[in-house]
N, CA, C and O of each residue as an XYZ file, in Angstrom:
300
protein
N     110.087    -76.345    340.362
C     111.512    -76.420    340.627
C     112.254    -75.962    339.372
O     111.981    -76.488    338.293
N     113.138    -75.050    339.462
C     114.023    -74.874    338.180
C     115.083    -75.187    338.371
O     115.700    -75.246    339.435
N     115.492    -75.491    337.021
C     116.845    -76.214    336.624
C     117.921    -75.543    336.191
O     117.825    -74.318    336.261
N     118.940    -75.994    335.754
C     120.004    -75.243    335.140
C     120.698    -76.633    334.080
O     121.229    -77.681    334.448
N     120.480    -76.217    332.960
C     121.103    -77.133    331.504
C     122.546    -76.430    331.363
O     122.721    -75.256    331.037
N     123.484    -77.312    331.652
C     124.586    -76.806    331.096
C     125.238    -77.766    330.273
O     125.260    -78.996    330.218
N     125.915    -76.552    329.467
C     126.263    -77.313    328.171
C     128.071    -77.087    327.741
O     128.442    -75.961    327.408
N     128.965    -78.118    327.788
C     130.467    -78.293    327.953
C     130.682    -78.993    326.616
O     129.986    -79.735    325.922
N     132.357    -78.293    326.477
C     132.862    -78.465    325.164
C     133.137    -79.997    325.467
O     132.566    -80.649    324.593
N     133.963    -81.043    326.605
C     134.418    -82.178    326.691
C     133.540    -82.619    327.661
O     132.415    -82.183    327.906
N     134.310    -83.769    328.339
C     133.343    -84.532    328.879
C     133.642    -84.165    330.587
O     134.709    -84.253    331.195
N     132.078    -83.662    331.172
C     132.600    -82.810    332.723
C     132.812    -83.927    333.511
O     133.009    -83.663    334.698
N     132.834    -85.247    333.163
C     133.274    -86.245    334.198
C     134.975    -86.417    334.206
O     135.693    -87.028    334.998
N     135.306    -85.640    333.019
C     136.820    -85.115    333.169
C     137.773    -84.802    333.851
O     138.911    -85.253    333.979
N     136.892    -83.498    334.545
C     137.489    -82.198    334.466
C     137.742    -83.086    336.260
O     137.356    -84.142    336.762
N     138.695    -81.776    336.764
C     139.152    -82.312    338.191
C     139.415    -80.921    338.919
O     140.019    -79.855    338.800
N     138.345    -81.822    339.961
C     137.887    -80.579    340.871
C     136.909    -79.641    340.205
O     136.225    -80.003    339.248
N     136.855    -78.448    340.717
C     135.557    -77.657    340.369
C     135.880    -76.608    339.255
O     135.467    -75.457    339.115
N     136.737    -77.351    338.512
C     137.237    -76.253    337.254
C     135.870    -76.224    336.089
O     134.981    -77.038    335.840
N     136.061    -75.469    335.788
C     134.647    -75.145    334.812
C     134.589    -74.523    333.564
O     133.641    -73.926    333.053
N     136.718    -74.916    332.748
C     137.031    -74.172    331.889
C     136.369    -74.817    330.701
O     136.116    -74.162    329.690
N     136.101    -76.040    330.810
C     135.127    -76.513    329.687
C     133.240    -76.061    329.469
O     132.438    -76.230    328.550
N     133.169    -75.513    330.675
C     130.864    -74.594    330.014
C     131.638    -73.606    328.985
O     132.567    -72.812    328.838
N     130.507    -74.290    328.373
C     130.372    -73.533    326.889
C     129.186    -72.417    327.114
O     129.068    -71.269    326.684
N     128.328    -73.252    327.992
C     126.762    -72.178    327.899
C     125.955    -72.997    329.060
O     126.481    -73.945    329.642
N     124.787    -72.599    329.310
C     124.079    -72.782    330.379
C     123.169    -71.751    330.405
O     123.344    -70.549    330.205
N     121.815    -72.593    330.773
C     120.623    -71.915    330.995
C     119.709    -72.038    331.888
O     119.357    -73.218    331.874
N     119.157    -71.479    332.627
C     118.162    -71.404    333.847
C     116.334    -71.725    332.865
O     115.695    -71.211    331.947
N     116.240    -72.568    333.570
C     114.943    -73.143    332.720
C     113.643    -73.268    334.593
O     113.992    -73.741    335.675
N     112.526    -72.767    334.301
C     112.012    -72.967    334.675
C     111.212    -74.009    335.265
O     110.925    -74.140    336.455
N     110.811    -74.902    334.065
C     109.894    -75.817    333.787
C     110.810    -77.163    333.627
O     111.971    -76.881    333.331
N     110.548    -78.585    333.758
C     110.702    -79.466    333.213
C     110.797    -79.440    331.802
O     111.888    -79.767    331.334
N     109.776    -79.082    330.924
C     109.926    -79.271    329.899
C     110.357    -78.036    329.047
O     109.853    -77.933    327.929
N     111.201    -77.134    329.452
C     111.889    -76.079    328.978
C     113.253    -76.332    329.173
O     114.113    -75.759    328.504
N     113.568    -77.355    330.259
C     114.397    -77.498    330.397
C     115.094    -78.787    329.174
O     116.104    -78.897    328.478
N     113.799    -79.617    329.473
C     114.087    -81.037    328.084
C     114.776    -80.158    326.534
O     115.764    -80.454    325.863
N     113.814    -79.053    326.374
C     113.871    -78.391    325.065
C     115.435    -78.097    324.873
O     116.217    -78.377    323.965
N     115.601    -77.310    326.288
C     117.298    -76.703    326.067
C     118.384    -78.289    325.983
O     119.489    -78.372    325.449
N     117.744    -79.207    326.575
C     118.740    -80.039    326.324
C     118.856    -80.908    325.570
O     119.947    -81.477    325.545
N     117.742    -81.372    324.626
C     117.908    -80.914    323.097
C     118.908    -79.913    322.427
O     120.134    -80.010    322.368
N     118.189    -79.044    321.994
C     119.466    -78.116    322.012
C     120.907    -78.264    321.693
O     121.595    -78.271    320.672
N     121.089    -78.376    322.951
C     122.536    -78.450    323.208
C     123.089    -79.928    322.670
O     124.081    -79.904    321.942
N     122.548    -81.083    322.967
C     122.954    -82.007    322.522
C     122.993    -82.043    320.823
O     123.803    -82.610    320.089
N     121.689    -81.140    320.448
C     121.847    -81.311    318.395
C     123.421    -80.791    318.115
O     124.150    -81.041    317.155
N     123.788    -79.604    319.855
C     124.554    -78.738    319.066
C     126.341    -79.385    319.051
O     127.378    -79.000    318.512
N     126.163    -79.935    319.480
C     127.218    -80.799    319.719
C     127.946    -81.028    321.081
O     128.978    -81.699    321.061
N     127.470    -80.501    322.311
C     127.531    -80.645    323.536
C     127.467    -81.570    324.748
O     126.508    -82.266    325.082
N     128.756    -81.448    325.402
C     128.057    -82.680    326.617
C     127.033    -81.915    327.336
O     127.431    -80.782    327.605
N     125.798    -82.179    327.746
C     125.064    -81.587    329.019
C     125.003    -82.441    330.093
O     125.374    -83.607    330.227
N     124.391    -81.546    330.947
C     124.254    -82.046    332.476
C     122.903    -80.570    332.712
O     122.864    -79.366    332.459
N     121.716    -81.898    333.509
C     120.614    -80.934    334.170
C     121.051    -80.851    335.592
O     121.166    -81.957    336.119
N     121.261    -80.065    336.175
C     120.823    -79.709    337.600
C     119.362    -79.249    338.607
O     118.358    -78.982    337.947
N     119.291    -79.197    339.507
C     118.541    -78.902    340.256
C     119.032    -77.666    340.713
O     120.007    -77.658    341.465
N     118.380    -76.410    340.291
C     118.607    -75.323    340.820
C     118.745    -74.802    342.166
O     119.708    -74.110    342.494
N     117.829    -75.110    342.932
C     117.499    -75.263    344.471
C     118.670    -75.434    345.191
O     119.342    -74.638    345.847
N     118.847    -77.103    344.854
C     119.914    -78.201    345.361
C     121.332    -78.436    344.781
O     122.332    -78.952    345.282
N     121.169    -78.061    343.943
C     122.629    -78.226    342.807
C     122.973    -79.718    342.431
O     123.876    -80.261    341.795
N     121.896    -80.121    343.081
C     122.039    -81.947    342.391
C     121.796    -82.044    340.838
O     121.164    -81.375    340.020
N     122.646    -83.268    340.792
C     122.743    -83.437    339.229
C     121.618    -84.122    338.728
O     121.894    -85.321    338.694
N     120.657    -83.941    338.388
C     119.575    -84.715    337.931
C     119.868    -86.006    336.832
O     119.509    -87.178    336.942
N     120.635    -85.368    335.761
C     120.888    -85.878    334.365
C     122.506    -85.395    333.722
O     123.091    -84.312    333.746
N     122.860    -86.664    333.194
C     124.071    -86.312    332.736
C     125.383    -86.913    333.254
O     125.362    -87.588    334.283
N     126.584    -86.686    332.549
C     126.476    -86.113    331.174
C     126.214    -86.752    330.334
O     126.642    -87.886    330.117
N     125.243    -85.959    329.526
C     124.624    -87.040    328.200
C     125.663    -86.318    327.025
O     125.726    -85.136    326.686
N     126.334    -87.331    326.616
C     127.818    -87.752    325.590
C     126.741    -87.094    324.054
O     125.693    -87.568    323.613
N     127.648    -85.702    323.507
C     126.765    -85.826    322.282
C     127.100    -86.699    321.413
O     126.227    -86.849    320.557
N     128.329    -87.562    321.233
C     128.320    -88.245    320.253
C     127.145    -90.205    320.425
O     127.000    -91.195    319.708
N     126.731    -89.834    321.534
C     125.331    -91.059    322.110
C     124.061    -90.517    321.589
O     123.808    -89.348    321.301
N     123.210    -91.687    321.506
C     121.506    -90.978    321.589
C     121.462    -90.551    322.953
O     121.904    -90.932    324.036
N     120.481    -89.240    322.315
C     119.683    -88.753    323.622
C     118.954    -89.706    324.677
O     118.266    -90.507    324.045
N     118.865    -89.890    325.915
C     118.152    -90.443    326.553
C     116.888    -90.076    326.279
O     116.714    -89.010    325.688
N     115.773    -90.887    326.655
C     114.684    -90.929    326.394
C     113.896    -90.261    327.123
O     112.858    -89.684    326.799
N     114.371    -90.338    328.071
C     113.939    -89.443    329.849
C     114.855    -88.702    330.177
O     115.963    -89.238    330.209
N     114.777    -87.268    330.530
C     115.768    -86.301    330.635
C     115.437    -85.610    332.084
O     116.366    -85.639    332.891
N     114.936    -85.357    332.255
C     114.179    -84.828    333.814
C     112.824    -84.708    334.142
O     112.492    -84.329    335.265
């Protein structure tokens, strides 16, 4: 199953409606654990993320707050 890591300047539990002026970046990850890597990443980089389910567009994970620890379990 692949995913999609996206990565937002504020927090996407914000935003209202399907506005999307806050993605900063986003990446199509194959794997589970390509996907963990990118969301790393993004969180060192100072980012809110959110994993999706590529398939489904369900939200797997997120948003993980960069100013929080990383969760321990990411997808």
């Amino acid at each position: 199953m692949p995913f999609i890591v996206e990565a937002s300047t504020s927090d996407p539990a914000a935003r209202e409606g399907h506005a999307k002026g806050n993605l900063a970046d986003y990446e199509i990850c194959p794997t589970r654990p390509k996907a963990c890597e990118q969301t790393h990443r993004y969180h060192r980089s100072g980012y809110w993320v959110e994993v999706y389910d590529q398939d489904s567009g369900e939200l797997l994970s997120g948003p993980i707050n960069p100013d929080q620890p990383l969760p321990s379990y990411i997808v």
